[in-house]
N, C-alpha and C positions, 0 to 999 in steps of 0.2 A: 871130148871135153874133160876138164881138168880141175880138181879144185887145185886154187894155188893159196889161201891165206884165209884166215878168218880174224876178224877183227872185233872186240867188245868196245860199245860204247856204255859208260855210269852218266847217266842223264837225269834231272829236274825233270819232275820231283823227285822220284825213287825208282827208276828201270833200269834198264839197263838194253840194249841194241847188240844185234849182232851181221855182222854183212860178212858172208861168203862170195871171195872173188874166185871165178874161174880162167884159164888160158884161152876163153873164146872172148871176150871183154864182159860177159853175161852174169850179172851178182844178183847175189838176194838176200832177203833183208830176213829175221828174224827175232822173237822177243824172248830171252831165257834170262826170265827173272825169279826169285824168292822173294816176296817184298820185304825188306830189312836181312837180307843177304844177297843182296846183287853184287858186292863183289865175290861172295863165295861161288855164286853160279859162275860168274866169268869166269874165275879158276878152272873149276870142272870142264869148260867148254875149251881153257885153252890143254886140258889135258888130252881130252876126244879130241882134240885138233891132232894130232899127233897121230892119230889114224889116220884122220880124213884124207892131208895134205896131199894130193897125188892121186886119189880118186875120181871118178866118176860119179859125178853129183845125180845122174840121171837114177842111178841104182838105191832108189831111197827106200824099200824095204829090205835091204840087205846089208845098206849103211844103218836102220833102226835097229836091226836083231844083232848086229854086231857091237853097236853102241851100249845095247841095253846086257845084250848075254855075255860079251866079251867080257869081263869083268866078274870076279871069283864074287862082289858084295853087290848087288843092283839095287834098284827101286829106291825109291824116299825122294823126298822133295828137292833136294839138290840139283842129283843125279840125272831125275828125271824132267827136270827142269831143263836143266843143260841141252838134255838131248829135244827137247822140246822144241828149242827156239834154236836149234840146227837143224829139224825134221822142218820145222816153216820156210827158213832160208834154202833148203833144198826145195820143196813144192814151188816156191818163188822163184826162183833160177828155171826148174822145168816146163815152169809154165810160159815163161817170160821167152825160153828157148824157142818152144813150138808157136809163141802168140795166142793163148787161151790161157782163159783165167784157171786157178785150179781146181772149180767145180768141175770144168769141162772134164778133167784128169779123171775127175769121180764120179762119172758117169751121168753129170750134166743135172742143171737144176732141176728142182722139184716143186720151186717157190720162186717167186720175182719177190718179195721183201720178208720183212719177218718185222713183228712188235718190238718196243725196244722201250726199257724203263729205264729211271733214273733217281739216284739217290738224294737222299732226303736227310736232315738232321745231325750227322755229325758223328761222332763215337760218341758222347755223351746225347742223348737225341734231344732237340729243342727245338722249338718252332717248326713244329713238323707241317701243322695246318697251311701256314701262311708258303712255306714250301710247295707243297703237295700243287696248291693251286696255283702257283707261279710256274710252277709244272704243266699245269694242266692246260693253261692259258699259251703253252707255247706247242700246245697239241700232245702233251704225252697222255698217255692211254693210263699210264700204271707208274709204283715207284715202289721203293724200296726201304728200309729203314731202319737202325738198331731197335731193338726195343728197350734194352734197360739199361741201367749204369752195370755199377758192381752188384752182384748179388751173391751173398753168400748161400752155401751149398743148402743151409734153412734160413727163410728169411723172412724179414716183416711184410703183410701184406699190404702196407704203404706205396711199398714199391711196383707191385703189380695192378696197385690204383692207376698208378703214374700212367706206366703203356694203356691202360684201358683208356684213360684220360684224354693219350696222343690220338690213339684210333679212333677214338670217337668223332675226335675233332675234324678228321681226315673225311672220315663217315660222309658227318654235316656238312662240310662245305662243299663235296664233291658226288657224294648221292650214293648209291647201293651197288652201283657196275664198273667205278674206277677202283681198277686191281689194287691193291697194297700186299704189298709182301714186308714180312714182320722179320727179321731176323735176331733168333736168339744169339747169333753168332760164338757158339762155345760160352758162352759167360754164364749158363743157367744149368745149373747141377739136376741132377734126374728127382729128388726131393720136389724144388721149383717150376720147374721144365710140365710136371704135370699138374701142375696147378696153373701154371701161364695158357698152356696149352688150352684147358679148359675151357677159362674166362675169357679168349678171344674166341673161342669158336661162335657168338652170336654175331661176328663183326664179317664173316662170310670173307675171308681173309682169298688172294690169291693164292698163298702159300705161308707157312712158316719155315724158316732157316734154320740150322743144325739147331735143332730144339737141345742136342748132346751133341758133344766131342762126338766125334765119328770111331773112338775108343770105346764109347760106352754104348753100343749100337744095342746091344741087349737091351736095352730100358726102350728103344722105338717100339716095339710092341707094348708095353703101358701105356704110353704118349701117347700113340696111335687108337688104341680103343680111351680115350679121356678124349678124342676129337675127331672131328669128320675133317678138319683143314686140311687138304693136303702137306705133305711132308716132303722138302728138298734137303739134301746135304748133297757133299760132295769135294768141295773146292781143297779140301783136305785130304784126298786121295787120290793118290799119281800113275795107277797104272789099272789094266782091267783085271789083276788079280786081286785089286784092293776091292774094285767094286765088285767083284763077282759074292762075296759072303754078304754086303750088302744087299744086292738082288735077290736074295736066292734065302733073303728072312722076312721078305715080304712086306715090309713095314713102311718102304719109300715109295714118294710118288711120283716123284720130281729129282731127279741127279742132275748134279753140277760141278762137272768137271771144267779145268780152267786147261785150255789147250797152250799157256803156258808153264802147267805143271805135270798139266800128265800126258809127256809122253807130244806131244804136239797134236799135227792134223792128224798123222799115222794112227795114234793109237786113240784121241780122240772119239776118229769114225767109231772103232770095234768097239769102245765102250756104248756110244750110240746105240748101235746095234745088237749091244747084248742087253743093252734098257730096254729096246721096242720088244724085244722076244719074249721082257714079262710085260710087257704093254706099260712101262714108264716112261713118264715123259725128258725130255731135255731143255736144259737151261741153263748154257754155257756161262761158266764164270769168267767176268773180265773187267775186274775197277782199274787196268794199265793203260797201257796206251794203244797207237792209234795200228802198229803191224800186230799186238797182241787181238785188236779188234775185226783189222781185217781178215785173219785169219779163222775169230770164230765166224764170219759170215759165210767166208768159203765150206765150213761144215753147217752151217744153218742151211746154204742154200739144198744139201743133199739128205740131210739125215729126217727123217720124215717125221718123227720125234719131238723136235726142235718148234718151242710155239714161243720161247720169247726170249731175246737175247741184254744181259747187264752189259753195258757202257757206262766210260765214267767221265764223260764230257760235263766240267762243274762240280765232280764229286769234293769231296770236303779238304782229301791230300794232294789234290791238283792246286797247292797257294803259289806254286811261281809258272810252271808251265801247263798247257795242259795239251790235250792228245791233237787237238787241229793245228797248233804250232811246228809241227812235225814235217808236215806235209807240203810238198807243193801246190798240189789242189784239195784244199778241204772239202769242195764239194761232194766229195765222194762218199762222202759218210752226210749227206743232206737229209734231216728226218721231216715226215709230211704225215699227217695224219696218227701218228705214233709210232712208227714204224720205219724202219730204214730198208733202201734197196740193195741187192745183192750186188757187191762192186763185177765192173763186167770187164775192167782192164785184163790183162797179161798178168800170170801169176797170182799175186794178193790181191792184186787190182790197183794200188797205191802208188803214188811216188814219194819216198821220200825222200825231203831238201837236208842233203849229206852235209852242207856247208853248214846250217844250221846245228844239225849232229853235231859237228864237230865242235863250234865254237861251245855246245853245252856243254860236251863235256870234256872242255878245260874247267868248267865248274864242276861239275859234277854233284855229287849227295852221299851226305852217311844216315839216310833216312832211319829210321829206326819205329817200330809201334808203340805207342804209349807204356808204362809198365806203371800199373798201380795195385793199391794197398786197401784191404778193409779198415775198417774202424779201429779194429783190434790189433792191427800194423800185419797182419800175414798176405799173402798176393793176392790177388785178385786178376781172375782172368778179364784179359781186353779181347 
């Protein structure tokens, strides 16, 4: 078997699709996006393509070490993006080859389903209450949520009313055991970070999210003695050399890697695996679409780690398409109870309706993320 083409699709809202075809008629699908760089990932992918063509898709740890190592500059989010949603579409193809999903490849599940939350509020968060329980009412278990606007690197403590305000409300209407997960998402400087930190710690939080830029990692150990809440980052780091000084300061509880940044299923697993060794948990990142999602399933069902997976069925950047559009049968991603089961098709498990792909993107997206300004006119991280 043969690769012979690999093809990008730019799709509504902001992804972007990739299908590797082979000389036996057998393709697969993968997701190597940046979100507000999906055409720079395609780029990158059709440059790897330029290896690939003429290989053997079967050999995917030696098409990953050459993707990753071949190359005099590696790693960062591009790069390893690219190679991300080619390592999917290869797991895809071999699974689909033999007729076994690609847990089976990975030595077989370890779970028939896994938790699954959902987002809540917005980039600016609002009506989080009335969410949370429209969530809740539809059987989810847990959600997710920005916590604050802009916040400057010191700031008023108005602002940290505000989130206390949101949680609360969340509290109330849903009781002491529905999960919420706070996400400072980069926007809270290490000044505010322990102060926020703090003040939700009475709200017995799922987790909090990069309380800091994954830059500023030195300050988790402040954060982390200002609160007992578990501590996730992650989605910002692409490969397991990133995570390894992470691990190895002791301060995370929860990593979240997004297996269409780092590195795909391939290096995914290893980072798994080098979280369970300090006894961290997993909690795949994934607000894309529907092959970025089946692919974190195919690593939920193996990695023992793994206790609840982001989907963003609904989420706030899905305003024209969203991830069940995609598919031939959306059932596959059917949630019950909170939870979703592990897809049990060939490959990802998935079908995607190509004809559909296609016509989207003749539209296509120059999606891009917000960019805003303090008071004072200087930026403000989104």
């Amino acid at each position: 078997m043969k690769i012979i083409g690999l093809t990008t699709f730019i799709i509504p809202p902001r992804w972007c699709f990739l299908k590797i075809e082979t000389d036996e008629g057998v393709s697969g699908w993968g997701e190597p996006v940046v979100e507000g760089r999906a055409h720079t990932v395609a780029a990158a992918v059709e440059e790897l393509a330029d290896y690939l063509v003429g290989k053997d898709p079967r050999l995917i740890e030696d098409h990953w070490t050459v993707m990753y190592r071949g190359g005099f500059y590696r790693g960062g989010a591009v790069h390893m993006s690219a190679i991300a949603g080619i390592d999917q579409a290869l797991w895809d193809i071999k699974g689909k080859a033999l007729g076994v999903p690609v847990h089976a490849l990975l030595g077989g599940q370890l779970r028939d389903r896994i938790r699954v939350y959902s987002w809540i509020g917005g980039d600016r968060p609002g009506d989080t209450a009335r969410m949370a329980k429209d969530c809740a009412d539809r059987g989810f278990t847990a959600v997710k949520m920005n916590g604050t606007e802009e916040l400057q690197i010191v700031d008023t403590h108005d602002k940290i009313d505000a989130v206390l305000e949101r949680v609360q409300a969340i509290r109330d209407a849903l009781g002491p055991n529905f999960g919420i997960g706070v996400d400072f998402h980069g926007r809270v400087h290490r000044p505010m970070a322990k102060v926020l930190a703090k003040e939700l710690e009475p709200f017995k939080l799922m987790f909090i999210e990069e309380p800091v830029l994954s830059e500023h990692s030195e300050a988790l150990k402040e954060i982390a003695n200002h609160s007992s809440t578990p501590i996730a980052l992650g989605e910002r780091l692409f490969s397991r050399w990133d995570f390894k000084r992470i691990l190895e300061g002791g301060y995370v509880d929860i990593v979240q890697p997004d297996p269409s940044h780092s590195g795909g299923i391939t290096e995914t697993r290893k980072i798994a695996a080098m979280a369970e060794a300090y006894d961290v948990a997993v909690a795949l990142h994934c607000p894309l679409g529907p092959i970025a999602l089946a692919a974190n399933l195919q690593l939920d069902a193996v990695c023992y780690n793994a206790f609840i997976q982001e989907q963003s069925l609904g989420i706030h950047y899905n305003t024209t398409n969203d991830l069940l559009d995609y598919l031939v049968d959306p059932s596959v991603f059917a949630y019950e109870d909170g939870h979703v089961a592990i897809p049990q098709g060939p490959g990802l498990g998935i079908d995607v309706n190509e004809d559909f792909v296609r016509r989207a993107a003749a539209e296509g997206h120059r999606w891009r993320n917000p960019m805003w300004r303090h008071k004072d006119g200087s930026f403000a991280e989104w």
